[in-house]
N, C-alpha and C positions, 0 to 999 in steps of 0.2 A: 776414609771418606771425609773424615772430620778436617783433617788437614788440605785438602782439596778446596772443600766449601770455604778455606782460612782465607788461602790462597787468593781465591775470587772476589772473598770479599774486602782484600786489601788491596788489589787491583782495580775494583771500583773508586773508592773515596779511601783518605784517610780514616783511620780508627779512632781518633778523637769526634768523627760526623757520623760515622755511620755504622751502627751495632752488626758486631758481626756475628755467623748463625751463633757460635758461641755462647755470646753473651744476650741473644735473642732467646735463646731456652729459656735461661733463668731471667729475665726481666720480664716488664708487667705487661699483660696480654694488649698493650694500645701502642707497644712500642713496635714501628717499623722500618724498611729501609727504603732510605733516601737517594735517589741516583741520580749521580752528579752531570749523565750526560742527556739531562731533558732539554727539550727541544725551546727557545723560549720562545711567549709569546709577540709573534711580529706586531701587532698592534693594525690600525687602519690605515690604508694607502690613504695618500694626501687627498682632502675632497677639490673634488672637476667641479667648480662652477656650470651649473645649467646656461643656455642661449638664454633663458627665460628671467635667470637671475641676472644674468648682464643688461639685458635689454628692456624696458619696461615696454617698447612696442610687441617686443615677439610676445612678453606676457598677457599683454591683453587679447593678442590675436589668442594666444592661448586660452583662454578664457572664454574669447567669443568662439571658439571651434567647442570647446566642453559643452558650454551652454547651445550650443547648435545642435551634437547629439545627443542630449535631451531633448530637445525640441520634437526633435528623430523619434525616441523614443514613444513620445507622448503620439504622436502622426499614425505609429504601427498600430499601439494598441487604439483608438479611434476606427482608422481602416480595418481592421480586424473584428469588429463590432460591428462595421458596418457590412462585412463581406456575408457575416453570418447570417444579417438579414438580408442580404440582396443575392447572395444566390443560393436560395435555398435548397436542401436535396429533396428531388425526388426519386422515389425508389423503383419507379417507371422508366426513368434517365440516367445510364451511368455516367453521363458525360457533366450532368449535373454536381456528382459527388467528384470530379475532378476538379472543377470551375471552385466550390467550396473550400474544399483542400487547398488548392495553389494559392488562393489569394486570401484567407486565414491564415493558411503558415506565415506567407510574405507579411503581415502584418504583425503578427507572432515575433516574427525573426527579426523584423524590424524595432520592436520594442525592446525588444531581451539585449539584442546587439547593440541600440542607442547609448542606454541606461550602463551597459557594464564595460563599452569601449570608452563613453564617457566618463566614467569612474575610474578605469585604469588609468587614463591620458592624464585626468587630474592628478593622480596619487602621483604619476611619472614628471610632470612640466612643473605644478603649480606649489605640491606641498615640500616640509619640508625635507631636505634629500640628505642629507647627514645622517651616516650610519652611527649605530650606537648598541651598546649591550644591555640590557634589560638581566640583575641578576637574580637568580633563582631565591625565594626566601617564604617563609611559610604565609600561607594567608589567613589574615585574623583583622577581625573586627575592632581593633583597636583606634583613639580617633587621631592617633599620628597617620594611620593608615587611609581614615579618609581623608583628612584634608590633603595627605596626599594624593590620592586621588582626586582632589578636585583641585590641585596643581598640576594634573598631567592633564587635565579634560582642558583647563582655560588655555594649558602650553598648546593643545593639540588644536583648539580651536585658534588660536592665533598662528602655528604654521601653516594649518590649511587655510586660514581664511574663511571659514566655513560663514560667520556672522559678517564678516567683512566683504567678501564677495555676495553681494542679495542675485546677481543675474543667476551665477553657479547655482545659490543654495536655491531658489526658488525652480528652475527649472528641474532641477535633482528632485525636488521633494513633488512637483508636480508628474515628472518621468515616474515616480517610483509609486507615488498614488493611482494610477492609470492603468500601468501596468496590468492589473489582476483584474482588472473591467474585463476583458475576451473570457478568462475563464470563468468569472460570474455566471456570463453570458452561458455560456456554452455547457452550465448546469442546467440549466433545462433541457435539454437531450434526455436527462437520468430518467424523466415521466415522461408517459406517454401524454399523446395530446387528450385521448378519455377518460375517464373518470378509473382511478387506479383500482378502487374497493370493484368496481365490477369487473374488472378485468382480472383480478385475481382469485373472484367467485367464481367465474365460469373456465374451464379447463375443457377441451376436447374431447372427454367421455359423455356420451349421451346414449338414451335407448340403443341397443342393437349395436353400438361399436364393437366390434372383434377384440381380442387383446391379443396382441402381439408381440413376437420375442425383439430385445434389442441387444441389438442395434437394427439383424437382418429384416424386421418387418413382418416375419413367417407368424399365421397365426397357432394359437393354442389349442387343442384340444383338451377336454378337462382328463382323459385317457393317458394324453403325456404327463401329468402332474403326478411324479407317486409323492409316497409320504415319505417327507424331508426334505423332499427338494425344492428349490427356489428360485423362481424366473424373474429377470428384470423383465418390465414388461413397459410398454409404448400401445396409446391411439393406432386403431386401423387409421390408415391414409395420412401420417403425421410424416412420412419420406417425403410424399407426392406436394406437400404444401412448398409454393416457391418464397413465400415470406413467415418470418416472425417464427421458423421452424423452430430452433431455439427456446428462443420464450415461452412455445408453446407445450414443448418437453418438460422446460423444469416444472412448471404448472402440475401438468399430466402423467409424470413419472409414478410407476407403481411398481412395488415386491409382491410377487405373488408367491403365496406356498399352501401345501397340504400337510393338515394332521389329524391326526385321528379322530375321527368323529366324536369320542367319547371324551376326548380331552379340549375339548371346547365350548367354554363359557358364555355359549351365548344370550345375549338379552332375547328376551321372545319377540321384543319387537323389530327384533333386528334380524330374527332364526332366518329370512328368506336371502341375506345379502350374502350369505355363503354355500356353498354347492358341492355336497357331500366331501366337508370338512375343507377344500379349498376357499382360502379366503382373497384377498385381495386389499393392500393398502398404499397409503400415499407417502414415497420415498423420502419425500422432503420435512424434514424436521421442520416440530413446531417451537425447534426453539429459536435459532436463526436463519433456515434452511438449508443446513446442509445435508447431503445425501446420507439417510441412511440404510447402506448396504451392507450390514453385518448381522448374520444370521445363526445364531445357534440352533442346531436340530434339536439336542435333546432338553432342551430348559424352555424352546420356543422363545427368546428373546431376539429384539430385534438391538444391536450396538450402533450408535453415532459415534462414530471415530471422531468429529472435531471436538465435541465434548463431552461426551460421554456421558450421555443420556442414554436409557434404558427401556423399552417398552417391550410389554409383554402379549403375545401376539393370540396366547390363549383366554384372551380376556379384554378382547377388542383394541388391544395396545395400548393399552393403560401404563402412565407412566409409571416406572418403580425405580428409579434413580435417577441421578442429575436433572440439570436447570429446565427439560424441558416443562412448559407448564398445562400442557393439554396431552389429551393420545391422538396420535396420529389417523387421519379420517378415514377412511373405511368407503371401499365403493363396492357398491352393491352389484352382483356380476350372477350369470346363470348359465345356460349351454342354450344354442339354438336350435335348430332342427338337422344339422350337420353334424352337432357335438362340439362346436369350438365354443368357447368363453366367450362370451358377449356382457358388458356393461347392462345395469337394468334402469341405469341414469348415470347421470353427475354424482360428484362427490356432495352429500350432505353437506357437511361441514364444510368452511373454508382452509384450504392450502396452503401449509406452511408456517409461520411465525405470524403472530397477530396484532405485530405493534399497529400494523396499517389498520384495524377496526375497529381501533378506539373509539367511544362517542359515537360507534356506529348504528 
């Protein structure tokens, strides 16, 4: 095999250029081979003069069509501002939340397509069009390094023109400022139009509401609840609502479960908000609200999967690990005259994360 490898490798290059395996065993671990049939490199086809570089008319037209969609640009996001207040939705009219849509996008579209067909066309017509290779080398703060850098910045503003064309750069920087105006805008959607701390105090359990299973809506008896087991649980009448159903879910989401009477820590002022060891609490974490539905039977904790917070359900869910910084609120619940689960109010506490009660 030794004479094989000889073979090949005198077939490639001469023995004076190129070590062969041979003499590749014993020599120093950087030496390698060299082959003689690489491909070289062709370098750059000859540069095409642009229309724009021959012509100083075509360049200006070029110029005024860049600067035109900017102009464009800045027209979209404007109308898009303006559609947001001129056709408002209302949730009475779907024809309304069409009218909205179509002429916010076309405004939208308008902007985003000004701003980046203008910016292509520039890079394509106006700057400079000479390929070149940029080579690879380590980067370091050295001050050859910046002044280079601040010989490519001045090379780059004098191919594009960037300081020399003001029509370009001013309608550019007026397009690209404007832009983000519609979605400013259209952060007010995130709040409602009333007052956020009471909307988030009051949740759809009150006297006499049923607790019901979810998703299906079936109410509860406190007779279905054995020990260990655990119902998501939903408002009577939270299907039937035709608006804000949603919103008014994550509000009002509850875990309901039973354990043993004897293994429950209650405060005496509280003894009546649970119903022969069936308790009832509010899904939503108070650390940022996410759902917590992980239930251990035999430790009675309740788990947050997104962070993993901890509450302990034998002890009114009192946290006992992770970031949450409250226990999760507790709604007070009984049996009616039928034997189903009934709310005996609202949640005391408020629902969820507490950033919003700041100062309140």
């Amino acid at each position: 095999m030794a004479d094989i490898h000889d073979d090949r490798d005198e077939a490639v290059a001469p023995s004076t250029e190129v070590a062969t395996v041979d003499d590749h065993s014993a020599a120093a671990p950087a030496t390698a081979v060299v082959r003689a049939d690489r491909i070289p490199n062709p370098g750059f086809p000859p540069h095409r003069p642009r229309v724009t570089d021959l012509d100083p008319k075509k360049e200006k037209q070029a110029e005024r069509t860049i600067s035109a969609l900017f102009l464009l640009s800045i027209v979209g996001s404007v109308l898009a501002v303006v559609a947001y207040f001129a056709f408002p939705i209302d949730q009475a009219n779907p024809g309304s939340v069409r009218l909205n849509n179509l002429f916010l996008g076309l405004g939208i579209t308008l902007a985003l397509l000004g701003v980046g067909i203008g910016a292509v066309h520039w890079s394509k017509a106006l700057m400079h069009s000479h390929e070149e290779v940029e080579m690879r080398h380590p980067t370091r703060g050295s001050d050859e390094s910046r002044t280079k850098a601040v010989e490519i910045f001045s090379q780059a503003n004098k191919e594009s023109g960037f300081t020399r064309r003001s029509l370009v750069r001013n309608t550019l920087i007026g397009a690209v400022a404007v832009t983000p105006i519609p979605a400013v805008v259209m952060f007010r959607d995130l709040a409602g139009d009333d007052d956020p701390v009471a909307l988030l105090k009051q949740t759809m359990w009150d006297e006499g509401v049923r607790l019901c299973r979810d998703p299906s809506g079936t109410p509860i008896r406190a007779a279905d609840v054995t020990i260990g087991s655990a119902f998501h649980v939903i408002p009577e009448g939270l299907a039937e609502l035709e608006y804000h159903r949603i919103e008014e879910k994550a509000k009002a989401a509850v875990l309901l479960m039973r354990l043993p009477v004897d293994e429950l820590n209650e405060d005496p002022a509280k003894a009546d908000w649970s119903y022969d060891g069936i308790v009832a609490y509010s899904k939503i974490c108070t650390h940022v609200g996410c759902p917590v539905a992980l239930y251990e039977q035999q430790t009675h904790h309740l788990l947050c999967p997104c962070h993993q917070s901890q509450f302990d359900v034998a002890n009114h869910c009192e946290v006992i690990f992770g970031p949450a910084a409250r226990p999760l609120p507790q709604l007070p619940i009984t049996v009616d005259d039928e034997g189903f689960l009934v709310a005996r109010s609202d949640f005391r506490d408020p629902v969820g994360p507490t950033f919003w009660e700041i100062n309140r």
